[in-house]
MMTF fields as JSON, N, C-alpha, C and O atoms, coordinates in Angstrom:
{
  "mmtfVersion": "1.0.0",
  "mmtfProducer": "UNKNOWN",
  "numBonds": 239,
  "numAtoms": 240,
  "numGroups": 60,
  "numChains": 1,
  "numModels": 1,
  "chainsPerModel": [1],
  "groupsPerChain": [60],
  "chainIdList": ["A"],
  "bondAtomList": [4, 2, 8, 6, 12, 10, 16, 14, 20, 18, 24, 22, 28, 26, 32, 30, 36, 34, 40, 38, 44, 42, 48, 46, 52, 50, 56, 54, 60, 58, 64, 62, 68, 66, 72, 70, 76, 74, 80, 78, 84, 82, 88, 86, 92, 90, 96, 94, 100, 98, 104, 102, 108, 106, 112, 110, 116, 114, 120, 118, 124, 122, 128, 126, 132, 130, 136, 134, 140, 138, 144, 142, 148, 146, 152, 150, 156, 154, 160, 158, 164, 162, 168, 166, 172, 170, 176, 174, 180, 178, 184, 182, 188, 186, 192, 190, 196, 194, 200, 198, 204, 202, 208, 206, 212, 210, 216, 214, 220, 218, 224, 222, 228, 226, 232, 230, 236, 234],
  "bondOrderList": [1, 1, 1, 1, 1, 1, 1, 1, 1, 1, 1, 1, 1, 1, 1, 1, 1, 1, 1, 1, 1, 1, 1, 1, 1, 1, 1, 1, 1, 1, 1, 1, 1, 1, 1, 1, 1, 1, 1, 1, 1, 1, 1, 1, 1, 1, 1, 1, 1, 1, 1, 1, 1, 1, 1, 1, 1, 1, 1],
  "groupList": [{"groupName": "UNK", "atomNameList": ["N", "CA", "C", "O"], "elementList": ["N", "C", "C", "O"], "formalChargeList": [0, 0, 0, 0], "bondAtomList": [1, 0, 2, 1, 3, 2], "bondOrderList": [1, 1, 2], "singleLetterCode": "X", "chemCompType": "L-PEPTIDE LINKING"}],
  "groupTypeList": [0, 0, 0, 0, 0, 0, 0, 0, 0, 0, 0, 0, 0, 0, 0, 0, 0, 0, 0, 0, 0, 0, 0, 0, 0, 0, 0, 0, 0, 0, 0, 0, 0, 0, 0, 0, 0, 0, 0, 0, 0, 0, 0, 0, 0, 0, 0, 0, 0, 0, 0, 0, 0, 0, 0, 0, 0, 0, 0, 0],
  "groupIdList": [1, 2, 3, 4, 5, 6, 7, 8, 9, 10, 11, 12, 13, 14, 15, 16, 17, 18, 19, 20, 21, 22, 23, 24, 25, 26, 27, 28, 29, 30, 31, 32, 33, 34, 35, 36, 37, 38, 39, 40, 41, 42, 43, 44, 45, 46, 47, 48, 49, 50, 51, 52, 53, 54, 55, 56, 57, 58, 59, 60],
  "secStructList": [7, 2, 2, 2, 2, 2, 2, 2, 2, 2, 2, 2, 2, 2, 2, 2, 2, 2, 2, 2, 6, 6, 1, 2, 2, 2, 2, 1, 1, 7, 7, 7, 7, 7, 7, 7, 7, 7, 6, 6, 2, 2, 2, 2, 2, 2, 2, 2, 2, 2, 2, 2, 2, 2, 2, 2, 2, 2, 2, 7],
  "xCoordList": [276.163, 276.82, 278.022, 279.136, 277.604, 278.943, 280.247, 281.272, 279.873, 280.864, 281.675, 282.883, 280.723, 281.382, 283.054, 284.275, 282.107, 283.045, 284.097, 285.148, 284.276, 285.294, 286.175, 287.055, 285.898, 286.791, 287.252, 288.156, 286.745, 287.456, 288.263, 289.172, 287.972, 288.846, 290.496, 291.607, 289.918, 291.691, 291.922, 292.962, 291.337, 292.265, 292.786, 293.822, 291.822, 292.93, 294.151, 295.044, 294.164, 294.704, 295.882, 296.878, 295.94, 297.125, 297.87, 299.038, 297.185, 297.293, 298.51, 299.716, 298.084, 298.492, 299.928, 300.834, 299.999, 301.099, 302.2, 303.411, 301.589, 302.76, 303.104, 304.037, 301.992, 302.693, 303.905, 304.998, 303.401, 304.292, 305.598, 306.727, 305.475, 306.777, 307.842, 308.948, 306.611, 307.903, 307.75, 307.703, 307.7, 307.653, 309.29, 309.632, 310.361, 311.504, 312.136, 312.873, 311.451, 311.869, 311.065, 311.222, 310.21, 309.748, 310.145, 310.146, 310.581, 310.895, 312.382, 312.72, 313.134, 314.359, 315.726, 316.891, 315.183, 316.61, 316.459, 315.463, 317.919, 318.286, 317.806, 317.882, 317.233, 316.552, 318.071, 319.258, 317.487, 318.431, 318.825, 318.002, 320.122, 319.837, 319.17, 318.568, 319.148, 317.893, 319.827, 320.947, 319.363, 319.92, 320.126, 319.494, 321.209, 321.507, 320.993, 321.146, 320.437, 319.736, 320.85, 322.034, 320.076, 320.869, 320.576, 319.706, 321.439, 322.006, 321.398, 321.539, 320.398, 319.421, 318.154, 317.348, 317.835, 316.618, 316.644, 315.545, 317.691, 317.759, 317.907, 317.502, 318.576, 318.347, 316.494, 315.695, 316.328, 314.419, 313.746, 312.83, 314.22, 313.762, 313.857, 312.916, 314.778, 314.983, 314.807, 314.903, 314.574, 313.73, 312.546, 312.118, 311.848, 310.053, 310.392, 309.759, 311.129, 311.054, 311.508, 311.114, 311.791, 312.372, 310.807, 310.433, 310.377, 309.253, 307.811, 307.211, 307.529, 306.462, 306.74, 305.845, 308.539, 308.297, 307.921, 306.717, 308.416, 307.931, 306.883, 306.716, 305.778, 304.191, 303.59, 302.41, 304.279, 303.52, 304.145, 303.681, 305.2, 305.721, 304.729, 304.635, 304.385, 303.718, 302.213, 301.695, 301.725, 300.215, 300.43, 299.85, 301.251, 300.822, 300.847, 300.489],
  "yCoordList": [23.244, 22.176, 21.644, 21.356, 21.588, 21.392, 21.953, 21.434, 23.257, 24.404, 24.083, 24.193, 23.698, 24.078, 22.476, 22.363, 21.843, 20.199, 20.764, 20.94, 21.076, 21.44, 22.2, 21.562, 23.341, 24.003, 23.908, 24.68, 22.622, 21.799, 20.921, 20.608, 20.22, 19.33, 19.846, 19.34, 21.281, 22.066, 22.619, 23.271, 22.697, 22.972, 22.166, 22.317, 20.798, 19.813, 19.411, 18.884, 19.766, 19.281, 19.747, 19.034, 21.171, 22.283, 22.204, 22.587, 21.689, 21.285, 19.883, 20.091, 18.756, 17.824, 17.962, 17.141, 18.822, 18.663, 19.849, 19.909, 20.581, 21.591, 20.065, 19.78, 19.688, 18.779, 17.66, 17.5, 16.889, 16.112, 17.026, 16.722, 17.851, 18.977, 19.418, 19.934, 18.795, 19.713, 18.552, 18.699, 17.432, 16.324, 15.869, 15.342, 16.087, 15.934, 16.363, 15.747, 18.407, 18.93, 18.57, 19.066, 17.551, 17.409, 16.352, 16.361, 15.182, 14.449, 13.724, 12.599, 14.678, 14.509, 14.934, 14.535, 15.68, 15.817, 15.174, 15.027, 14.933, 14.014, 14.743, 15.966, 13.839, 14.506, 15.106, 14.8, 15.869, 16.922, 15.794, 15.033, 15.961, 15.227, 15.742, 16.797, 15.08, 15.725, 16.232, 15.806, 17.191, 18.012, 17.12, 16.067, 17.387, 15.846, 16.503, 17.631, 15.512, 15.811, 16.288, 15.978, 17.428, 17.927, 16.895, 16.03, 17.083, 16.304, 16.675, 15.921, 18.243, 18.274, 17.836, 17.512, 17.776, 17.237, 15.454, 14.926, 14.63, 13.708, 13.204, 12.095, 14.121, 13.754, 13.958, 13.034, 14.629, 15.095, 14.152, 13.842, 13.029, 12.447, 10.785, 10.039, 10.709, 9.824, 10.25, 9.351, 11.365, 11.524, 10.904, 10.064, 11.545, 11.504, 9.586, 8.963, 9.011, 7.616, 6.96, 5.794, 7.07, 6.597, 7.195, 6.386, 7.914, 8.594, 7.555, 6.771, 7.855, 6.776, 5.519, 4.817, 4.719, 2.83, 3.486, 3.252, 4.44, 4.494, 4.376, 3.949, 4.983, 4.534, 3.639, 3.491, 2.6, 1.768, 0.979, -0.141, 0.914, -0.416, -0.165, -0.954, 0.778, 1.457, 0.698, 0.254, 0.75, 0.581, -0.73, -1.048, -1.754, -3.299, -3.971, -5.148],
  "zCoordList": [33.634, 34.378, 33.609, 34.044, 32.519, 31.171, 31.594, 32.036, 31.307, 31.562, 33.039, 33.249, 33.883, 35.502, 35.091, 35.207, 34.716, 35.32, 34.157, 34.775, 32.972, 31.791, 33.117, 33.696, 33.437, 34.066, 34.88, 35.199, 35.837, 36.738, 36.491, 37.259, 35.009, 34.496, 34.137, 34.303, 33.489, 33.101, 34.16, 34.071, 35.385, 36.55, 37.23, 37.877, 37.12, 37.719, 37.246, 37.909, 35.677, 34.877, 35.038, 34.914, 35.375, 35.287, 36.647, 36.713, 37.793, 39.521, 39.051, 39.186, 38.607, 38.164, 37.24, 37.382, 36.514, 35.869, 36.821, 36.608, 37.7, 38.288, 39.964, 40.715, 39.776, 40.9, 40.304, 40.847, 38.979, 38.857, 38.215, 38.6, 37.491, 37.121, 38.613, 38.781, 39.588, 40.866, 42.136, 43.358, 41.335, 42.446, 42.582, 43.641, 41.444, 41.96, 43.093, 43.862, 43.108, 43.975, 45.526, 46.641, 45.053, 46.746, 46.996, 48.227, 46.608, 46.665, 46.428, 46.797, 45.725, 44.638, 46.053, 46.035, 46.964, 47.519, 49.398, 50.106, 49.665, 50.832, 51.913, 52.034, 52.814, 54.319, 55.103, 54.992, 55.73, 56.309, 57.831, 58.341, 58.25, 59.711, 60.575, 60.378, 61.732, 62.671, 63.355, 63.075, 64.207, 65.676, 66.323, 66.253, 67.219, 68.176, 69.642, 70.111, 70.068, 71.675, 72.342, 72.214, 73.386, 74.367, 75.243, 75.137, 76.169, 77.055, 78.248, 79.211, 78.431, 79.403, 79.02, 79.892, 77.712, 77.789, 77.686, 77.854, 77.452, 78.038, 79.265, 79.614, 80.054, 81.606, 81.68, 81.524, 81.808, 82.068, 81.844, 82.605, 80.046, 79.85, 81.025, 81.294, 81.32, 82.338, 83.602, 84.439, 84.028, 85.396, 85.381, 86.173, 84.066, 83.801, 83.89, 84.743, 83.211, 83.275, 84.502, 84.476, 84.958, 86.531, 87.585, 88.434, 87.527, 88.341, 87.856, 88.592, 86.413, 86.248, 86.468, 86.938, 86.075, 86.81, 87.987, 88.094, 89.289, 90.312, 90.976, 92.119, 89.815, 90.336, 89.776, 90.092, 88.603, 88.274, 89.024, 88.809, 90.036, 90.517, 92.467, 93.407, 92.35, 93.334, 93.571, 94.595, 92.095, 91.438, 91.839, 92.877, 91.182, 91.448, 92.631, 92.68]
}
C-alpha cells in the first residue's frame, strides 16, 4: 500500500509541474475574436423571435 500511494505521489507530482510549466501557454495568450454573424442566420434568428412573441401573446 506504501508503494501504491509513493507512486501516485511522483505522478502527481510530475502532472503538477508539466501543468504549471505550461500554464502560460494555456493561459498566457489573447482570445482569438469570435466570426461575425451572418446576416442569414440573424434573420432566422428574428423569425424564430417574432413567431414565439406570437404564441405567447396568443397563450395570454
Amino acid at each position: 500500500m506504501g508503494r501504491l500511494t509513493e507512486c501516485i505521489r511522483r505522478r502527481y507530482g510530475r502532472r503538477k509541474q508539466e501543468i504549471v510549466g505550461g500554464a502560460e501557454s494555456l493561459f498566457g495568450r489573447a482570445r482569438e475574436p469570435k466570426p461575425a454573424a451572418t446576416g442569414a442566420s440573424d434573420e432566422r434568428l428574428y423569425v424564430e423571435f417574432g413567431r414565439l412573441k406570437v404564441e405567447l401573446d396568443w397563450l395570454k
